[in-house]
ROSE-4610 file (N, C-alpha, C; in Angstrom, 1 decimal, always signed):
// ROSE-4610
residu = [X/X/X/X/X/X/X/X/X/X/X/X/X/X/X/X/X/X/X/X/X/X/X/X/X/X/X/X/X/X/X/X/X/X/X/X/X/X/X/X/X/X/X/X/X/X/X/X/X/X/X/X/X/X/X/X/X/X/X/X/X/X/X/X/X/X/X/X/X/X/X/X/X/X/X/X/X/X/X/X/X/X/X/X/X/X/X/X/X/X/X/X/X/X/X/X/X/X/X/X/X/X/X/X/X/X/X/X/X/X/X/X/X/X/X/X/X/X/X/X/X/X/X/X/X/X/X/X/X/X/X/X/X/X/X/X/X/X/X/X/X/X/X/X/X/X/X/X/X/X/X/X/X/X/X/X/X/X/X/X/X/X/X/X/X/X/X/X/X/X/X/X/X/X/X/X/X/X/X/X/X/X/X/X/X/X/X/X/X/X/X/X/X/X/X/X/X/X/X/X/X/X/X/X/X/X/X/X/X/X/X/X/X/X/X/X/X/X/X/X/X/X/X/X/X/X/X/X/X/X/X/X/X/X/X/X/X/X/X/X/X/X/X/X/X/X/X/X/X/X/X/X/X/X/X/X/X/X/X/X/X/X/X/X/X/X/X/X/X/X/X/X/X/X/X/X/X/X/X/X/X/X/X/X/X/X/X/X/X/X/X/X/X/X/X/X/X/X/X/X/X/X/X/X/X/X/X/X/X/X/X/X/X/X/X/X/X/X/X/X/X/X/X/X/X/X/X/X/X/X/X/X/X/X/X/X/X/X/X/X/X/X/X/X/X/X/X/X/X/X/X/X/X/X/X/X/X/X/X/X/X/X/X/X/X/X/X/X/X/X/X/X/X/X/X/X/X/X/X/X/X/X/X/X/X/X/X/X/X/X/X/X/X/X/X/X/X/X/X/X/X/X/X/X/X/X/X/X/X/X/X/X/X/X/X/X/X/X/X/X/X/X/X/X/X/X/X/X/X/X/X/X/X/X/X/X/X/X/X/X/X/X/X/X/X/X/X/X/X/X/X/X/X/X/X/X/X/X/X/X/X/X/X/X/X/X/X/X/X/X/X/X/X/X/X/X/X/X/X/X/X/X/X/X/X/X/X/X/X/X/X/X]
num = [1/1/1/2/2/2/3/3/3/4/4/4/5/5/5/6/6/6/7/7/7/8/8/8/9/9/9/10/10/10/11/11/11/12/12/12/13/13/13/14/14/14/15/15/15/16/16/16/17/17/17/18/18/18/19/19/19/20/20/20/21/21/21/22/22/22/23/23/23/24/24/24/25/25/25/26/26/26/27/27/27/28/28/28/29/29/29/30/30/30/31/31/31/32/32/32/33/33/33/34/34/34/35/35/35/36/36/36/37/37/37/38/38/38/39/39/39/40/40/40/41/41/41/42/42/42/43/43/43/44/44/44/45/45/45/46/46/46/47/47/47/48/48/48/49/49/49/50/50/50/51/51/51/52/52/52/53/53/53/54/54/54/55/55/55/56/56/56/57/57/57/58/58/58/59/59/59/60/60/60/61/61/61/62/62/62/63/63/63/64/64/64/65/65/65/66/66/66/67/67/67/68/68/68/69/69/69/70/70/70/71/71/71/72/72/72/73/73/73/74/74/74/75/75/75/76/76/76/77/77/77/78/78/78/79/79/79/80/80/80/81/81/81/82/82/82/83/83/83/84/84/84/85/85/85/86/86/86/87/87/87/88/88/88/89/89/89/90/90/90/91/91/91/92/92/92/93/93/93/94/94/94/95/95/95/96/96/96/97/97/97/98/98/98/99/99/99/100/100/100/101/101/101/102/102/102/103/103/103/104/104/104/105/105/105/106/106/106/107/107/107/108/108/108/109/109/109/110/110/110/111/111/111/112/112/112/113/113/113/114/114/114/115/115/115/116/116/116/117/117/117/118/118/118/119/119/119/120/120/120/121/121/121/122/122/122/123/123/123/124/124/124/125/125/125/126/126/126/127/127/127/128/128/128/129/129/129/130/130/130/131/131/131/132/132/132/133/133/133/134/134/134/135/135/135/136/136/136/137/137/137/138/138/138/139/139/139/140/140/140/141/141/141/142/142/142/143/143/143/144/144/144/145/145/145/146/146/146/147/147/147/148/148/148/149/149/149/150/150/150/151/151/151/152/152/152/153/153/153/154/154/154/155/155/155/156/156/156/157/157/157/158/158/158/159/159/159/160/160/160/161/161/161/162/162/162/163/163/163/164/164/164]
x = [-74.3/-73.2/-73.6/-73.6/-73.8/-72.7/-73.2/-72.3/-71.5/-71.0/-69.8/-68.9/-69.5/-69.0/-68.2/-68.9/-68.3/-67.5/-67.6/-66.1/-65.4/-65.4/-64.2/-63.6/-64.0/-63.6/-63.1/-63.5/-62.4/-61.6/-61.4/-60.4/-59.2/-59.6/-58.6/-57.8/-59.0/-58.3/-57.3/-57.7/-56.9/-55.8/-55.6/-54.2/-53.3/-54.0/-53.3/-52.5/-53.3/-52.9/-51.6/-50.3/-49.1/-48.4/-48.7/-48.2/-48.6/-49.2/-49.5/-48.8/-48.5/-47.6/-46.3/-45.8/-45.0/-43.9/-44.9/-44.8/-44.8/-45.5/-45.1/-44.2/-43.2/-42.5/-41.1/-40.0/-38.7/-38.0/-37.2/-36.4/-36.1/-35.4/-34.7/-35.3/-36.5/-37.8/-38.2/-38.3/-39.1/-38.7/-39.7/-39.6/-39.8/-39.0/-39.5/-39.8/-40.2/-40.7/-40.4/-39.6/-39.7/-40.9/-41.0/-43.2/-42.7/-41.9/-42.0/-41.1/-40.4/-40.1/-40.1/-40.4/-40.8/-39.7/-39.0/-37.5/-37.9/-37.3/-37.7/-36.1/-35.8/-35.1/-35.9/-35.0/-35.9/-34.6/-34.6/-34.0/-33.9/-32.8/-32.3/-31.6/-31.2/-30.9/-29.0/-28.3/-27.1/-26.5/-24.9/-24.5/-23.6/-24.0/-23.7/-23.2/-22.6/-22.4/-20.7/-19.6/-18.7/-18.0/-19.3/-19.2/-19.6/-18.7/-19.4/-20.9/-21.1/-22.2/-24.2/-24.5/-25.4/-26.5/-26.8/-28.0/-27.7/-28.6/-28.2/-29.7/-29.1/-30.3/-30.5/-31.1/-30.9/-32.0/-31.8/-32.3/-32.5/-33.3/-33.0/-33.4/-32.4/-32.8/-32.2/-33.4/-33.4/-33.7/-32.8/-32.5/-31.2/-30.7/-29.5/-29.7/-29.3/-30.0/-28.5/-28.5/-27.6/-28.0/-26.7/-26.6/-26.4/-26.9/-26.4/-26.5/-25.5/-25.1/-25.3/-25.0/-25.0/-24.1/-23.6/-22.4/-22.4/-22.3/-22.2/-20.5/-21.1/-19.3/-19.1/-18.1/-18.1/-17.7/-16.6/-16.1/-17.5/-18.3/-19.5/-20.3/-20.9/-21.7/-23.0/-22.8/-23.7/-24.3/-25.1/-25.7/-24.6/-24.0/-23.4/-24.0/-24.7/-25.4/-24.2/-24.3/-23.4/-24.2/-24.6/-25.4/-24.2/-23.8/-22.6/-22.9/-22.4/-22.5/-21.4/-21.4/-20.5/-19.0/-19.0/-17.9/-16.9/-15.9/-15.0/-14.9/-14.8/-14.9/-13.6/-13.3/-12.2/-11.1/-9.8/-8.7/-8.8/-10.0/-9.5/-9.3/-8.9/-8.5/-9.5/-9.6/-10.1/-10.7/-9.6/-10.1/-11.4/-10.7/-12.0/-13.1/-13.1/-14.7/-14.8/-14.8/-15.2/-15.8/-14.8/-15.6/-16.5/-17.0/-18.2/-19.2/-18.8/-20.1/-20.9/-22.1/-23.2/-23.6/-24.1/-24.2/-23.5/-23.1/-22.4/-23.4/-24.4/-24.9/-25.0/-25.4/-25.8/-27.4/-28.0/-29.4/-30.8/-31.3/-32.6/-33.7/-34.3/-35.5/-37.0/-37.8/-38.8/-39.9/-40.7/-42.0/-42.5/-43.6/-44.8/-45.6/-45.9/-46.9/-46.7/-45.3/-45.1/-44.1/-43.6/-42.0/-41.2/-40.9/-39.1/-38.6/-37.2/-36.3/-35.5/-34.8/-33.8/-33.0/-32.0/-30.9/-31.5/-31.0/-31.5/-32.1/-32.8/-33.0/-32.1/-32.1/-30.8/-31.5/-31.5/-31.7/-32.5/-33.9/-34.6/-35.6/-35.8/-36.6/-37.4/-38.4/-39.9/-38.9/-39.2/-39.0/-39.7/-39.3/-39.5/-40.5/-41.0/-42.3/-41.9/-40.8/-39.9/-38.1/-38.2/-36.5/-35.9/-34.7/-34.2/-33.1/-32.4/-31.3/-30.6/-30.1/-29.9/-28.7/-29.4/-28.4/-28.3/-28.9/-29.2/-29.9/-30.8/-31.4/-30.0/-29.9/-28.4/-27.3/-27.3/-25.6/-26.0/-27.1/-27.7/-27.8/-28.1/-28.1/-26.6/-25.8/-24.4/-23.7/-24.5/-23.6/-23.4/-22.9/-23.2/-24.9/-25.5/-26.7/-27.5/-27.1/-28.2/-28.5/-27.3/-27.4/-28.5/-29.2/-30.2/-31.9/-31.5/-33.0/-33.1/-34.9/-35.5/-35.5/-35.8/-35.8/-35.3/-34.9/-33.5/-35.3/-34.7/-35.2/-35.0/-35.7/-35.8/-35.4/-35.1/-34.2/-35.3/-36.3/-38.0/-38.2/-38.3/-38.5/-39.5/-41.0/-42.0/-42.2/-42.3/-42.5/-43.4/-43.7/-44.1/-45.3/-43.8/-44.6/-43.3/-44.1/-43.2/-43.0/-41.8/-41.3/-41.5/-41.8/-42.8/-41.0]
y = [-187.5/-187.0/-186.8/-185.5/-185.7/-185.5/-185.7/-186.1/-185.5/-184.2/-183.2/-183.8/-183.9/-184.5/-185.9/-186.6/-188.3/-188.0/-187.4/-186.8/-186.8/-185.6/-185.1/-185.8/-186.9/-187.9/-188.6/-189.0/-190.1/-189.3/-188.2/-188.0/-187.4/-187.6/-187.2/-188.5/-189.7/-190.9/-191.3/-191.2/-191.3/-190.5/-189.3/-188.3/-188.8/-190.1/-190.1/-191.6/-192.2/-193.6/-193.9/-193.3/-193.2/-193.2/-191.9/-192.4/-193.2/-194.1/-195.3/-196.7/-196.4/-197.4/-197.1/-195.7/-195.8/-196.7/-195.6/-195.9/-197.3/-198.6/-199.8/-200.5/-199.7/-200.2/-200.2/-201.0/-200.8/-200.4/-199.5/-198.3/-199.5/-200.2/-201.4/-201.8/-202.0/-202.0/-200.7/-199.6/-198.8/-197.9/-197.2/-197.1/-195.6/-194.7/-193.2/-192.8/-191.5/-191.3/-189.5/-189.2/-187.5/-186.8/-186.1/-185.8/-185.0/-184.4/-183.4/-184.8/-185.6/-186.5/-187.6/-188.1/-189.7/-190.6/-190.1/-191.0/-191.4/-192.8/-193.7/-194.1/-194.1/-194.5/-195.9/-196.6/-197.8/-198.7/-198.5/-198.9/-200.4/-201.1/-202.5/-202.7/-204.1/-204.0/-203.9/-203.8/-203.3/-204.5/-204.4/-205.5/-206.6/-206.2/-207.2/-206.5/-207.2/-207.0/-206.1/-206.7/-206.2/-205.2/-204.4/-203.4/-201.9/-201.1/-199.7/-199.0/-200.3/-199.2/-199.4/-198.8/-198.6/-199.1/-198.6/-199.1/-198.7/-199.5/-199.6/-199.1/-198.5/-198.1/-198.6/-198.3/-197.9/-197.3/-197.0/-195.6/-195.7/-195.3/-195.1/-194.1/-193.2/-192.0/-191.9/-191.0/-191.7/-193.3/-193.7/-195.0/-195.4/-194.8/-195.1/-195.9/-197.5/-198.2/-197.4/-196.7/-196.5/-197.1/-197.1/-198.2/-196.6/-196.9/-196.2/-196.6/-196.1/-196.3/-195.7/-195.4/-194.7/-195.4/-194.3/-194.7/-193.6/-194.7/-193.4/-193.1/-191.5/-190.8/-190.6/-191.2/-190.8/-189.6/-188.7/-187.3/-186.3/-186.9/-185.6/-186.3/-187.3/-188.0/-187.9/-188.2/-188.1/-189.4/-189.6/-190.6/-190.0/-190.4/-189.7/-190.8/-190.3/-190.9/-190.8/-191.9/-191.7/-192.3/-191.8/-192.5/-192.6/-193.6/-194.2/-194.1/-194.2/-194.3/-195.0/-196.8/-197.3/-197.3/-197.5/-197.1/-198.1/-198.4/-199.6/-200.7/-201.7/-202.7/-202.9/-203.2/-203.8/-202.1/-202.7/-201.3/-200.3/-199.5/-198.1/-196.7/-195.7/-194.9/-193.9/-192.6/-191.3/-190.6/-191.1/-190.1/-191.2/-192.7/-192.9/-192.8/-193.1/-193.2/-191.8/-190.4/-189.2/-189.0/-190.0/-189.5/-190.6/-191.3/-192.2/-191.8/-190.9/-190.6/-189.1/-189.6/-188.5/-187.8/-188.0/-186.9/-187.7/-186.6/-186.9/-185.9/-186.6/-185.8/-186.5/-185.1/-186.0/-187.0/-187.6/-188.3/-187.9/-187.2/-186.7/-187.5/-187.9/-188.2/-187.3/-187.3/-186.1/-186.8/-186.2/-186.4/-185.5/-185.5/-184.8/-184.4/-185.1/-184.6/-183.7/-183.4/-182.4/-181.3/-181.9/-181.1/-181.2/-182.3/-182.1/-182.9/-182.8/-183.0/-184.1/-185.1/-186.2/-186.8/-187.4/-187.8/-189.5/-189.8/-190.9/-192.1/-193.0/-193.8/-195.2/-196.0/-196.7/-198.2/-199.4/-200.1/-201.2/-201.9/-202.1/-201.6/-200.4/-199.2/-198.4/-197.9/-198.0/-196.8/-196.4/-195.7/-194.0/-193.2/-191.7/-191.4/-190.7/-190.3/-189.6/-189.1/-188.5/-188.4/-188.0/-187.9/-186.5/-186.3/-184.9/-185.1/-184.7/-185.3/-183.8/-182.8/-182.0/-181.7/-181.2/-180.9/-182.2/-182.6/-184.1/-183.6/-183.2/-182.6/-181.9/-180.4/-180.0/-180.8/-181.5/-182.4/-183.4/-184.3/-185.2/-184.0/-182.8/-182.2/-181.7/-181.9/-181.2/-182.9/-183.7/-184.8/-185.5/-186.6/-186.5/-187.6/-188.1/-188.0/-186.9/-185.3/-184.1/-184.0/-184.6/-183.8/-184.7/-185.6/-186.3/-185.8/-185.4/-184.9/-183.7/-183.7/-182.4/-181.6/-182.1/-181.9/-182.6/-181.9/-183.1/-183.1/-184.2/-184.5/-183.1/-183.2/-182.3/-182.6/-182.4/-182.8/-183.9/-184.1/-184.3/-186.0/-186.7/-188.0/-188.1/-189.0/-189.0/-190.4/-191.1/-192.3/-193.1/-193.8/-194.7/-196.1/-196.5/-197.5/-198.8/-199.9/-200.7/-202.0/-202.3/-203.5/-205.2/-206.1/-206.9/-207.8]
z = [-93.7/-94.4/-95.9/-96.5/-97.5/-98.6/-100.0/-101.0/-101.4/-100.7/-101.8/-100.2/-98.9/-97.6/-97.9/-98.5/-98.7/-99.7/-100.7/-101.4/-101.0/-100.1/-99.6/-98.6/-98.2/-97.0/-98.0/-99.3/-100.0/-100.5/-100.8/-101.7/-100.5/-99.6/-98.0/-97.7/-98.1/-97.8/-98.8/-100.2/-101.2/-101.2/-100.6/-100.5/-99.5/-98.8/-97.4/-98.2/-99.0/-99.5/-99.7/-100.3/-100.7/-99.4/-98.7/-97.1/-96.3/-96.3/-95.6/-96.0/-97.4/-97.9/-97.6/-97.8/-97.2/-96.2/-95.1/-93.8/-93.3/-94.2/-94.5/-95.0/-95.7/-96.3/-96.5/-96.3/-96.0/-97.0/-96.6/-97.3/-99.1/-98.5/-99.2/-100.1/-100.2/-101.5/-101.8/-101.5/-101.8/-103.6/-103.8/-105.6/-105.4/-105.5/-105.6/-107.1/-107.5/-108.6/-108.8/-109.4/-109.5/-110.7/-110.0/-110.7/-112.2/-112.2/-113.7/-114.7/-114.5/-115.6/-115.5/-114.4/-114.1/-113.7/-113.7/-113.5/-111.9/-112.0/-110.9/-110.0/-108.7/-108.4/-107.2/-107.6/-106.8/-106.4/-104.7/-103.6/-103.8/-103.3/-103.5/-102.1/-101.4/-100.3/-101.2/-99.8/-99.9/-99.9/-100.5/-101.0/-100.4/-98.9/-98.2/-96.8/-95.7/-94.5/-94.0/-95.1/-95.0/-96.2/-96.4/-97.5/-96.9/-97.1/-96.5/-97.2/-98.2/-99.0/-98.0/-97.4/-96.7/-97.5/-98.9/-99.5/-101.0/-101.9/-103.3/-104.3/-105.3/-106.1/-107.8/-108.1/-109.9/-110.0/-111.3/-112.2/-113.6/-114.3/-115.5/-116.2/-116.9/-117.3/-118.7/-119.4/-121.0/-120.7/-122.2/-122.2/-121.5/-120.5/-119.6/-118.6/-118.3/-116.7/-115.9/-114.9/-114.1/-112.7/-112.0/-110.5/-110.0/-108.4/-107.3/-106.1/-105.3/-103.6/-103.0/-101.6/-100.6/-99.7/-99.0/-98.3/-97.5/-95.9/-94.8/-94.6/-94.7/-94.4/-93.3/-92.7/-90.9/-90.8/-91.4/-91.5/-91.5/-92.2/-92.3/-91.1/-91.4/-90.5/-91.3/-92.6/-93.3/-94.8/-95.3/-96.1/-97.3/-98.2/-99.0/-100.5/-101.7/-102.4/-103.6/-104.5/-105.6/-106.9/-107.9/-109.3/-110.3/-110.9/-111.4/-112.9/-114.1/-115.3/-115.8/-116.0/-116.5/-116.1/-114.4/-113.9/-113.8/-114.1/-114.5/-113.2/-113.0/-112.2/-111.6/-110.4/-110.0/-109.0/-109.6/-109.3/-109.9/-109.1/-110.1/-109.2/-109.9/-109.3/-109.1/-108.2/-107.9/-109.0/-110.1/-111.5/-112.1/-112.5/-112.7/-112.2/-111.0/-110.4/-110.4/-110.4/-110.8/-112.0/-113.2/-114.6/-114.5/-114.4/-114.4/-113.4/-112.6/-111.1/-111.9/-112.4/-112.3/-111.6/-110.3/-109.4/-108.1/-107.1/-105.3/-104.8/-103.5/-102.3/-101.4/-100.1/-99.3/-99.4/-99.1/-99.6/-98.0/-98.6/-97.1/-97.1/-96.3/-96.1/-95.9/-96.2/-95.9/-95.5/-94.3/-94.1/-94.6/-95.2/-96.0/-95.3/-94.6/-93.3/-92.4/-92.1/-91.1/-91.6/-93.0/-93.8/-92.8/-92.3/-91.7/-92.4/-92.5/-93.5/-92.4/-93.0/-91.9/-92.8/-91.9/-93.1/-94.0/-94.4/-94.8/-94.0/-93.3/-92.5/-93.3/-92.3/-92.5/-93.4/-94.0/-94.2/-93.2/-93.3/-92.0/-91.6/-92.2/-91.2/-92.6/-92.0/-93.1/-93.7/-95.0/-96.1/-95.8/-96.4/-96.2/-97.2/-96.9/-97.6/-98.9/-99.3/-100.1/-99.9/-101.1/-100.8/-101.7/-100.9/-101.1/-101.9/-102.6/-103.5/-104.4/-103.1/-103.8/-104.8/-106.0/-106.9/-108.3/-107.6/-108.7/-109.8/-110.0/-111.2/-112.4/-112.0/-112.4/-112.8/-112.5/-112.1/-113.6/-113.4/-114.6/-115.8/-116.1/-117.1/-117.8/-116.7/-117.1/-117.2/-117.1/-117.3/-119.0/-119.6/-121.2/-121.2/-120.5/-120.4/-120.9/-120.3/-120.1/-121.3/-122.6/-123.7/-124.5/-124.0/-124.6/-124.5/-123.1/-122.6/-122.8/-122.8/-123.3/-121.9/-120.6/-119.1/-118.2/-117.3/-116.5/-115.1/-114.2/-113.1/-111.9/-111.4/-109.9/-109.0/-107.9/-106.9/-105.8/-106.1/-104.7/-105.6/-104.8/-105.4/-104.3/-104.7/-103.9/-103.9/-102.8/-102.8/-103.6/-104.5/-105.7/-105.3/-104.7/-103.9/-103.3/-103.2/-102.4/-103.5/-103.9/-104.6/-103.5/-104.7/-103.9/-103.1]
C-alpha cells in the first residue's frame, strides 16, 4: 500500500470517527453542534416518568443558557421540540408559554450515511448522526435574542459527541 493509499484509508477512517460514536451513544447524552455558528444543543435525560416531556436539552446562544423539551404529540404522532427563553414557572397560561418559546418543531433524526430522514428516536436508543430542526435558525433570528447576533444557527446539528 502505498502512501497517498494509507492517507486515504486514514482520512476514511477519521470521516467515519463521529459516526461511530454516535452510533454508541444514547440519545440522552448526546451533544450536537450546528457548523456555521457553533451553537451546541446537548441532550439531557427527561424529567422523569410521569411527565409527557420525552427528552430535555439546553443551549446556549450568544450569552443566553436556554432549556429545551420535546414532547410527543399524539394528534400529529410526532417529536414536537420546544427552546424556552425564561418561561415563568408554575400556572401559566397559552400566552405565556408562547412569548417565552423561541422556536416550536417537529425534531428529525438523520443518518449521514444513507440521508434518510426519521422522527426523533426515543430516549434509550443510540443518538442520530444529525438532527433536523426545521425552521429553528429563522425563528432564533426573529426572536429578541436574533437582535444580538451577527448570524443565526441553521437548521443541521451534527453530532459532537457523547457527554460522559
Amino acid at each position: 500500500m502505498g502512501a497517498s493509499s494509507g492517507t486515504s484509508v486514514l482520512l476514511a477512517v477519521l470521516a467515519l470517527a463521529p459516526l461511530a460514536e454516535a452510533a454508541e451513544c444514547r440519545i440522552e447524552k448526546a451533544i450536537y453542534r450546528e457548523a456555521e455558528t457553533g451553537v451546541e444543543l446537548a441532550f439531557k435525560p427527561a424529567s422523569g416518568e410521569n411527565t409527557p416531556v420525552t427528552h430535555g436539552f439546553v443551549t446556549t446562544i450568544g450569552k443566553t443558557k436556554l432549556d429545551g423539551h420535546v414532547l410527543y404529540d399524539p394528534e400529529i404522532e410526532r417529536p414536537v421540540g420546544m427552546l424556552m427563553n425564561n418561561c415563568p414557572e408554575g400556572d401559566v397560561t397559552g400566552a405565556d408559554l408562547a412569548a417565552c418559546t423561541v422556536w416550536k418543531g417537529i425534531v428529525y433524526g438523520v443518518d449521514t450515511a444513507t440521508g434518510h430522514i426519521d422522527l426523533l428516536p426515543p430516549e434509550g436508543t443510540n443518538a442520530p448522526d444529525a438532527l433536523l430542526l426545521p425552521g429553528f435558525g429563522p425563528a432564533v433570528m426573529a426572536s429578541p435574542l436574533g437582535k444580538s447576533l451577527d448570524a443565526g444557527p441553521w437548521d443541521v446539528f451534527d453530532f459532537k459527541e457523547c457527554a460522559a
